[in-house]
N, C-alpha and C positions, 0 to 999 in steps of 0.2 A: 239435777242429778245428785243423789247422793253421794258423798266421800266414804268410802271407805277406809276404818285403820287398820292397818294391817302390822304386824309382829311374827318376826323371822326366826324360828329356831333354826339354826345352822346357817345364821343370814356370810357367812365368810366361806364359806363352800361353793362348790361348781351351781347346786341347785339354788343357793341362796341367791347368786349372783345371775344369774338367768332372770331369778322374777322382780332382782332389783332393777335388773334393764327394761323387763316387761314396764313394770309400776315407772320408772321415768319416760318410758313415752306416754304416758297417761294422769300428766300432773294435777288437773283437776278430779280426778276418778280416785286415787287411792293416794294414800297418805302414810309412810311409815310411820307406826307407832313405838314400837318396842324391837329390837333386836340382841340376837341370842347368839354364842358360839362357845367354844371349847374352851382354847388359849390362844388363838391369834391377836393380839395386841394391834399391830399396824393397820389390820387388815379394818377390824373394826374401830380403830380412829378414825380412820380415811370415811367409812361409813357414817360416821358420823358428824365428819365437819359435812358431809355432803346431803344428807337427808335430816341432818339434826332431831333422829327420833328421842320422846320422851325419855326412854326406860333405855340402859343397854347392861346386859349379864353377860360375864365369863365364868366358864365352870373349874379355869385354877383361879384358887384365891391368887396367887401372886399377880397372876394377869388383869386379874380386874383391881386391882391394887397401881397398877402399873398405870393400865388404863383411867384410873378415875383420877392420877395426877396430872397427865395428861391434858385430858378434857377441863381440870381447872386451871391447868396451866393458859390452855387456849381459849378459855371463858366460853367454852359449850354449855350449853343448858341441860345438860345429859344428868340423870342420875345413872351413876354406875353401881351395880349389885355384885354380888359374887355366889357360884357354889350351885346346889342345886335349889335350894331356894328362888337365888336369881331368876333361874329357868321358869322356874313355875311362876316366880313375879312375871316375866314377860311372858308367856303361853295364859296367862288369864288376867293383862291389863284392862283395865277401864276400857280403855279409847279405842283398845283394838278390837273391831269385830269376826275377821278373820287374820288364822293364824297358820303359816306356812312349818311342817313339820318335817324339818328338814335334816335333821342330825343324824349321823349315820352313826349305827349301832344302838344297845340295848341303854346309851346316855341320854336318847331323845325318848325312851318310853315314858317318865316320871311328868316333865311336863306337858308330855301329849295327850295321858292323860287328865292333868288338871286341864288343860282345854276342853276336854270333853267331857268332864263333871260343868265346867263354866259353860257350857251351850254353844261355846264357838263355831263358825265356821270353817272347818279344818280342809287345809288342802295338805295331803298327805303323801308324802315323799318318805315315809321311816317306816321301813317295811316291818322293825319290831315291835312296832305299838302292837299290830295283827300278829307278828311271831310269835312274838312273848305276853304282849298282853294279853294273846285271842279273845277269848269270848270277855274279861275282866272289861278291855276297853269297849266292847262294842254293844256291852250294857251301860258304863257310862255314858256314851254318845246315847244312848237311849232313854236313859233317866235325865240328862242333864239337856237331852234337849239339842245336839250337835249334828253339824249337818256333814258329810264324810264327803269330799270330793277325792278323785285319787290323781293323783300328781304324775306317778311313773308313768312314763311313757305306753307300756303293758296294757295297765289298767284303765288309763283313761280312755284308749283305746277303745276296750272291751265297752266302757261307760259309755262312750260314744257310741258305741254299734248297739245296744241296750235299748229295749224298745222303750220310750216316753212314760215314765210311773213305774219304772222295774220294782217289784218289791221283794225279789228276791226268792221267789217263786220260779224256778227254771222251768219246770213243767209245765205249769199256767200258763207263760211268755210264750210258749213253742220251742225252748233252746232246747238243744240236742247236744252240744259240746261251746266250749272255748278253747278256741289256741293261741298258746301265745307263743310271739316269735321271738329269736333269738338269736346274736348277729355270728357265735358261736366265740367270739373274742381271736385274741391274737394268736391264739397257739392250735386254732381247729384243725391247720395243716401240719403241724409238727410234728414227727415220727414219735411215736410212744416211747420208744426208748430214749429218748433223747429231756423227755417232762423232768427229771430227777433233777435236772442241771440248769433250768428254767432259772432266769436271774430275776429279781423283782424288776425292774427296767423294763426286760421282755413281755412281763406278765403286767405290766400297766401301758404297753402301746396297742390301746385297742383303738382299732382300724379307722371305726366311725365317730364314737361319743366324744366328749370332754370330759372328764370324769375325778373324780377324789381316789387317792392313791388304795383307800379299802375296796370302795365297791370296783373298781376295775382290778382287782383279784380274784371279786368275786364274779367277773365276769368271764374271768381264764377261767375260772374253776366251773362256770355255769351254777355256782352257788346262790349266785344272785335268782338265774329263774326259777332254781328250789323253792328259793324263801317266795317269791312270786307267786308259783303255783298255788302254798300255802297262804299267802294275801288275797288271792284270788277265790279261793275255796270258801275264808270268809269275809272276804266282801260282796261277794253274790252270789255264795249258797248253791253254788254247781256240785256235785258231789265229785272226790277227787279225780276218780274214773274217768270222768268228762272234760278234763281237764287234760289236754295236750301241748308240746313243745315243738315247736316246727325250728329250724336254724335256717336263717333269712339271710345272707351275708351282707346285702345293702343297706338295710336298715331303713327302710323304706315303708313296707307296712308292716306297722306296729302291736296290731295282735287281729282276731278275726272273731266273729261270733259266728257257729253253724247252725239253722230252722231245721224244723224237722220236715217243711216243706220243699229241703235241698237249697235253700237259699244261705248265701255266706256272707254276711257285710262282715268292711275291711275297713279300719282308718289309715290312710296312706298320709306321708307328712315328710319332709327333712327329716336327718337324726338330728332335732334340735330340741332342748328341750323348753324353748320360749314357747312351744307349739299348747303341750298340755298345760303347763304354767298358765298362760295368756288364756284357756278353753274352762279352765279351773276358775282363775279369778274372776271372769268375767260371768259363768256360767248363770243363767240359761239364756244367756247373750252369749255376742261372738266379741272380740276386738280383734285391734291388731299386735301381730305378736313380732313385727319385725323380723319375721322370718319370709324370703325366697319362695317365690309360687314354685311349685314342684311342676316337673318339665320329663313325663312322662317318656315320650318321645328322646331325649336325651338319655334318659335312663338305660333304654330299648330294653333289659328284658330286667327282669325277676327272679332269683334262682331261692330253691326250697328245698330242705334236707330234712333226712330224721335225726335224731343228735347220736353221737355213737357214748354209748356208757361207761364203755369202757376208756375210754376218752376222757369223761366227766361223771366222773362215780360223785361226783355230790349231787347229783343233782337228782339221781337214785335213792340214795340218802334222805334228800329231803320229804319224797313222795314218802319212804316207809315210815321218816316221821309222823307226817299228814296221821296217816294210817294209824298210827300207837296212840295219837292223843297230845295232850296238850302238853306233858309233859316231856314230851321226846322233842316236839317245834323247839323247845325254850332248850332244852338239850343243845339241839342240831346247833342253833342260833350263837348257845356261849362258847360250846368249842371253836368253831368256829372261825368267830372274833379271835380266842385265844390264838390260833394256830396262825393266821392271815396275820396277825400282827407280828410272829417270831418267824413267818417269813421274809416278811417288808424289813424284819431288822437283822437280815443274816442268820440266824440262830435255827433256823428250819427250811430242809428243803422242800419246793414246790409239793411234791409227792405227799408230803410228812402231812399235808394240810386234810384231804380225803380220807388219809389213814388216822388223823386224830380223830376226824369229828364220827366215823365209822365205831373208832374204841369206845367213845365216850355211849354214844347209841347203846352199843352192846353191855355195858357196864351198869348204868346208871337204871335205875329201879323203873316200875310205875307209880306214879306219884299225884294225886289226887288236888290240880292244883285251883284251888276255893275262893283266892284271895290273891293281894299283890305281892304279901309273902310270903307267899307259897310256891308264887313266879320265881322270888328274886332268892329264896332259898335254892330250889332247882337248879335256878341260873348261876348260881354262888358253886354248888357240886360240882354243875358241870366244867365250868372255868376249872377248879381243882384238879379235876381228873384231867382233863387239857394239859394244864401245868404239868401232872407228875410224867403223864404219858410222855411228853416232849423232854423232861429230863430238866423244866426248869423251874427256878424260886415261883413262887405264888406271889402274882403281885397284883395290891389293891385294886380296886373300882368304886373310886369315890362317884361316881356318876349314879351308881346303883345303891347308896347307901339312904339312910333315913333324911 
């Protein structure tokens, strides 16, 4: 059997640390090659006295500075990188032939897609490479030869319910619709008047996942299954119409595919995310994921909602992006970021988040986007307009720079 190398973008996040547990019960089957993250320092030392991969990148210079004395202080064999360079070192090493794309936000776009000019096998957890890169990266995976597995929970779902050779033909397959489910987060019961006062605290204890402190705002906000809707439109070519939101509060099944024979498959699983991880890496094998046989009977029932809008106006937002084009996704995506971050730091409340990315939508032009920067132009505005709307400094995105 062969080894597989594998190289972690966001390897110090909730996702990264799922498929590090995946990959250590499978010591002969895959091998960390290269590891990637922000600025956590500890987090990736500790990874590295323990997998000792070749390549390890931080995207603050100070961090990987920190880090590479560190690592020679403890005589690791690591080369430490910095910056975004780093990233794209680790997203197209040698050694690694799949690459986990894990970094949340428009910081994992740059080397996901250098993975996808390099022909990797991507298992893909960054819902922005499809947000913001749309169509840019999914001609790269197409010239470069890359193979797209999907990571989230959602989509691999749907992949799995996907009849054998999908090619992206909904009408050919027989689909009729996708829906995906949604656990509805922690505030689906919380009196509307009450969201303005919503603390970050409240709006990261979501019920079922484990989760990194951004995407679990975007999971109170239902932002997340926006941006999904939109991953899903172009990772299998459903038109957006077809494309449905069920709210599932178990978290149980994962998303559904409906025939137009009346038929519905369903992937049912834990809310864990070793489940896709483990379905991802192994694919078109099975392993084990360390995860709990699912105990139906214990469950006893299932409950299924329609999402209330007025509840989660982003996730309305996100569809009417769909609808405008590429540059309204890249839009949606950098207000967004903006506004979830000057939540998480005090400086905006809950509300302010729906109402920034709504302004920016309505503000920001149609814009013809051809190239990467034409993306990261877009995405430069829209951050702007975020900024002035919330009343604060404009502050860098070296993640997104040359």
């Amino acid at each position: 059997m062969k080894t597989r190398g594998i190289a972690l973008l966001g390897a110090t996040g909730s996702v990264g640390a799922s498929t590090l547990d995946v990959i250590a019960r499978h010591p002969g089957r895959y091998r960390v090659e290269a590891v990637a993250a922000q600025r956590n320092v500890a987090a990736m030392a500790d990874l590295c006295r323990r997998f000792r991969p070749r390549l390890a990148a931080l995207l603050d210079a100070d961090a990987a500075a920190a880090l590479a004395r560190l690592v020679a202080d403890e005589g690791l064999p690591v080369d430490v990188q910095a910056g975004a360079a780093g990233l794209e070192a680790v997203a197209t090493s040698e050694g690694a032939d799949t690459v986990l794309a894990a970094i949340v936000g428009a910081a994992g776009l740059r080397p996901t897609l250098a993975a996808a000019r390099a022909g990797k096998r991507i298992l893909l957890a960054n819902k922005e490479a499809l947000v913001v890169g749309g169509r840019l990266f999914l001609e790269a995976a197409r010239v470069g030869g890359a193979t797209l597995l999907p990571v989230d929970s959602e989509h691999n779902a749907v992949f799995q319910c996907l009849p054998p050779g999908y090619a992206g033909d909904p009408r050919a397959a027989g689909i009729r619709r996708i829906l995906l489910t949604a656990s509805g987060g922690p505030l689906r019961q919380r009196p509307l008047h009450t969201l303005a006062s919503v603390t970050p605290a409240e709006a990261c204890a979501h019920p079922n996942w484990s989760m990194g402190r951004k995407i679990s705002v975007d999971s109170a906000t239902m932002m997340n299954k926006g941006l999904e809707v939109i991953e899903a439109q172009r990772l299998f070519g459903v038109p957006a119409g077809d494309i449905d939101v069920v709210i599932h509060p178990q978290s149980v099944v994962h998303s559904l595919v409906e025939y137009v024979d009346g038929s519905m498959l369903a992937q049912l699983g834990h809310p864990d995310m070793r489940t896709p991880i483990a379905h991802a890496l192994a694919w078109p094998e099975r392993i084990d994921a360390g995860t709990p046989a699912l105990d139906l009977v214990a469950r006893a029932s299932l409950d299924f909602e329609a999402p209330d809008h007025a509840r989660f106006p982003c996730l309305g937002l996100a569809y009417q992006a769909l609808e405008a084009g590429d540059h309204a996704s890249i839009a949606l995506n950098a207000a967004n970021e903006v506004a979830v971050a000057a939540f998480l730091d005090g400086r905006a409340p809950f509300t302010a988040i729906a109402d920034t990315v709504a302004a920016a939508l309505d503000a920001l032009p149609p814009r013809r986007i051809g190239s990467l920067d034409d993306a990261l132009l877009c995405d430069e505005e829209a951050r702007g307009h975020a900024y002035a709307r919330l009343g604060l400094p404009r502050a860098s995105h070296p993640a997104l720079a040359a």
